[in-house]
C-alpha positions, 0 to 999 in steps of 0.5 A, a space after each residue: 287361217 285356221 284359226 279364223 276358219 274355227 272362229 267363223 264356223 264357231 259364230 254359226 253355231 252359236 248363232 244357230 244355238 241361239 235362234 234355232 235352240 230355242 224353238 228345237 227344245 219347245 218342239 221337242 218339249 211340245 211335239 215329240 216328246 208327246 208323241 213318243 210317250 204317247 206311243 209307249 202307253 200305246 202298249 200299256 192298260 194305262 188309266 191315265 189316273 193311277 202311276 203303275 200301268 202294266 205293258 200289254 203288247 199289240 193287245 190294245 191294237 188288235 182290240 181297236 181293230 178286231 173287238 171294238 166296233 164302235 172304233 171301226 164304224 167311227 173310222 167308217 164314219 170318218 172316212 165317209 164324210 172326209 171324202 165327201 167334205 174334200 171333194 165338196 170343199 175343193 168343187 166349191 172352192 175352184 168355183 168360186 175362185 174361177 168366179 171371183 178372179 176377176 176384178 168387178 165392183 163387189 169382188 172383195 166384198 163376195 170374197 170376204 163374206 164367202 172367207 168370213 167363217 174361217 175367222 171364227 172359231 170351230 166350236 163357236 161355228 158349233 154352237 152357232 149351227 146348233 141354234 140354226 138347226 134346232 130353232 130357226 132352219 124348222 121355223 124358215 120351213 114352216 113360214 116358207 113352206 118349205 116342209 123338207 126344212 121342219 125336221 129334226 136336222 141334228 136328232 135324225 141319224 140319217 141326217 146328222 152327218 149331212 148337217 156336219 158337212 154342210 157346217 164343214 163345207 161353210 167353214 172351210 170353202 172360204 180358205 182353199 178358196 183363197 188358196 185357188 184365188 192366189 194359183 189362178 192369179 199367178 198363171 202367165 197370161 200368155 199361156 192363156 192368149 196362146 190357147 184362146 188364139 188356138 181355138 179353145 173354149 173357157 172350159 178347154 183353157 183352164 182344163 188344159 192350161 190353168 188346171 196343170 199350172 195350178 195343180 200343185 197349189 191347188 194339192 196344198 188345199 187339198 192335203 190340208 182339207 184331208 187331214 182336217 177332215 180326218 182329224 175333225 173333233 171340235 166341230 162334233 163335240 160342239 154341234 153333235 156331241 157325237 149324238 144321237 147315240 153314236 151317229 156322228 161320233 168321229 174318230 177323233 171323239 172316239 179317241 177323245 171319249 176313250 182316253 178322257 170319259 173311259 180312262 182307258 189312256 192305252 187303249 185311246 193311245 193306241 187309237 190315235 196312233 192307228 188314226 196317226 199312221 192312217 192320216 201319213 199313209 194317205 198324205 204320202 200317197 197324195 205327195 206321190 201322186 202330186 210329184 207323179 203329176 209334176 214330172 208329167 207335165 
């Protein structure tokens, strides 16, 4: 009986070597090894070119927080336009979703072109909305009339964070709308009978019935949209550059810049690890405030 006890519990674990082995080496390879060495130079005055680098403390993080404004309002900057580009998303998302959940004869079609950015890559969307901005948006206002339109949507620090939204907003609503798309189909129809036969209005039923059924779906959109939006690099390298000056330079590009254009690899370590430990306190608070919900309801 041992024996076959040892036999079956060795065929497990030779099973799991071999299908969960592999990928485990490939994320510890890809994944954490990074991640550590990335740490460790995070105290270092690494240029990323030379082999000898000194070990320098909290100096690179006191010099990213305190001295290196331009890190700060970068952060700024990123925080700004991801709360705006969250809550826009998401607004747009639910609306469209709300709207397209019903069967009617073009819903695939809507639903399709609304999707359709999401299939193309961030950088392409870039360079296709750097055209849009600089050589057809001005001549549609002049030819419309529309003289708001004519102006320098790119060149202009006052505007140039509201192009990027708009860009994210166009990427980004088709997907968290297929998100609520899916949430909204899976409520019982029942709960919603039962409210309609109680009295409530459209508004009052997906407020009090749809919303708090859907909720946690919904919070999978929103977590992924927050990090994207913390995150967002390729869109700014390829629309703005981080141009005109630094009026849309992100954190992201701020780290990109000071590690890859600078050679200051510590220094930009230890900007992504700040941005890295930013990125999981937000989303543990989100995970709490979920969990909170759920145990509500």
């Amino acid at each position: 009986m041992k024996i076959i006890l040892n036999s079956k519990k060795t065929k497990e674990t030779a099973l799991w070597l071999f299908f969960v082995g592999p990928i485990f080496i490939l994320f510890t390879m890809f994944f954490f090894v990074p991640i550590i060495s990335g740490i460790v130079y995070s105290f270092t005055d690494w240029d990323a070119i030379n082999s000898d680098f000194n070990f320098v403390g909290l100096k690179n993080y006191i010099f990213a927080l305190s001295i290196d404004t331009d890190f700060v309002a970068s952060l700024g900057r990123t925080f700004y336009l991801a709360f705006f580009n969250v809550v826009l998303t998401n607004v747009l998302a639910m609306l469209f979703a709300s709207a397209l959940v019903s069967n009617f004869k073009h819903n695939n079609k809507i639903r399709t072109a609304i999707f359709l950015p999401n299939v193309i890559s961030m950088v392409i969307c870039g360079f296709i909305w750097q055209v849009m901005f600089t050589k057809i948006i001005g001549k549609f206002g002049v030819a419309t009339g529309l003289g708001f339109l004519d102006r320098s949507w790119l060149g202009d620090p006052d505007t140039v964070l509201f192009s990027i939204l708009l860009v994210s907003l166009w990427y980004g609503v088709g997907y968290v709308m297929t998100i609520d798309i899916a949430a909204l189909q899976s409520v019982n129809e029942s709960l919603i009978e039962a409210a309609s036969l109680e009295g409530a209005n459209g508004w009052q039923t997906f407020w009090k019935v749809k919303l708090p059924v859907i909720l946690p779906t919904v919070m999978v959109g929103v977590f992924m949209n927050v990090s994207g939006s913390l995150k967002m690099f390729d869109l700014v390298f390829s629309l703005t550059g981080g141009g005109p000056g630094r009026a849309s330079e992100l954190a992201m590009l701020n780290v990109y810049r000071e590690a890859y254009q600078f050679n200051n690899y510590g220094l930009g370590s230890a900007k992504a690890v700040i941005l890295s430990v930013i990125i999981i306190a937000i989303t543990i608070f989100q995970f709490r405030i979920t969990a909170k919900n759920e145990v509500e309801m």
